[in-house]
N, C-alpha and C positions, 0 to 999 in steps of 0.2 A: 484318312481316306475312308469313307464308307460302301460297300460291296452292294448292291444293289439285288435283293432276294426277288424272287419269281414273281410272290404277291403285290409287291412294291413295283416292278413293271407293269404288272394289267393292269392297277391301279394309274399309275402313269399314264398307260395306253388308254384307258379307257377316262382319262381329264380328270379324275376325282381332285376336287378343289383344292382340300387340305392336304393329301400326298404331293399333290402340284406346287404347289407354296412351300409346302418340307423341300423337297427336291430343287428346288428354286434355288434356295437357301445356301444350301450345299452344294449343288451342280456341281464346281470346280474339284471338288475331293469325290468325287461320284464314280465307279467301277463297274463293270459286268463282270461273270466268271462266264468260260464256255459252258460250263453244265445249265446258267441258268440261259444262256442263249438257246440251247437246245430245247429247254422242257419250254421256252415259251415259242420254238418252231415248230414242237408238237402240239400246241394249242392251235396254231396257223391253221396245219395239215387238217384237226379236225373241226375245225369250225366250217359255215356256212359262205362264206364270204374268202376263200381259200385267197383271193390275185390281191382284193385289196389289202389284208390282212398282212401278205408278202411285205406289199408296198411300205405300208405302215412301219409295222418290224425292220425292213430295211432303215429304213430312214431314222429312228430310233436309238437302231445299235451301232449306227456311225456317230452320235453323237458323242459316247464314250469310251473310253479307251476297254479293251476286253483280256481281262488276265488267261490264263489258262490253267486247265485243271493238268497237270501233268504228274510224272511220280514224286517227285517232290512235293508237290500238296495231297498226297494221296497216303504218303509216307508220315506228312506235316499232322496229318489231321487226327492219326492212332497214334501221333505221339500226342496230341494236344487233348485228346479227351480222354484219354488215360489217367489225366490228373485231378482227382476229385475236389472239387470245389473251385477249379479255376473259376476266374474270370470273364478269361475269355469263351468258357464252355458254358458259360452262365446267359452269353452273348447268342448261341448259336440255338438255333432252332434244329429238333431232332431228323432232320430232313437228308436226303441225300444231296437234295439242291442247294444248300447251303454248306455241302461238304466242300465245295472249293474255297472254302472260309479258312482251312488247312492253314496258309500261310499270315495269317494271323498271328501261328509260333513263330514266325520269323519276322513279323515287321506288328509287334504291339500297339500302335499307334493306329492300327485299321480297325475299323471299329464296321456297324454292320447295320443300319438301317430298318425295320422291320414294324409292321406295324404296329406292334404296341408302341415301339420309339412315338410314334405321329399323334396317338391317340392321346 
């Protein structure tokens, strides 16, 4: 399954070819976290275009299924980057948006999309 990061949505949102074609690809193992549906609701709020931006965004984040940040990935995430040289922290971007990437420790098989993946 890949977790789909904040950059990799507006690139989505906004058609970029090559992300559109990655995303294509994969769709079916494709993921939101709440944190990154939040930070791209606060990209909504400050944009210029706030109703259709809603519209858009709605229609987007129904297409995949949306995990949640809860204490358990919160918990998941200071135990997974704790361990130097992981993997999977090699995976992650220093970001808070990508901290719902936490459950990662618990299911190794989710991998995480991002754009150097694409480039």
């Amino acid at each position: 399954m890949y977790l789909l990061d904040t950059n990799i949505c507006i690139a989505l949102l906004n058609k970029n070819s090559t992300v559109v074609a990655k995303f294509n690809h994969f769709f079916s193992q494709c993921y939101l976290s709440t944190i990154i549906i939040s930070e791209l609701y606060k990209g909504v709020y400050c944009s210029k275009q706030v109703e259709k931006n809603l519209e858009t965004l709605a229609q987007f984040t129904e297409l995949l299924p949306v995990e949640p940040f809860d204490l358990d990935a919160a918990v998941g995430l200071n135990n997974l980057t704790s361990i130097p040289g992981s993997l999977a922290v090699l995976r992650l971007a220093p970001t808070l948006i990508q901290a719902s990437t936490a459950k990662f420790a618990l299911n190794p098989k989710k991998e995480q999309i991002s754009l150097s993946a694409i480039r």
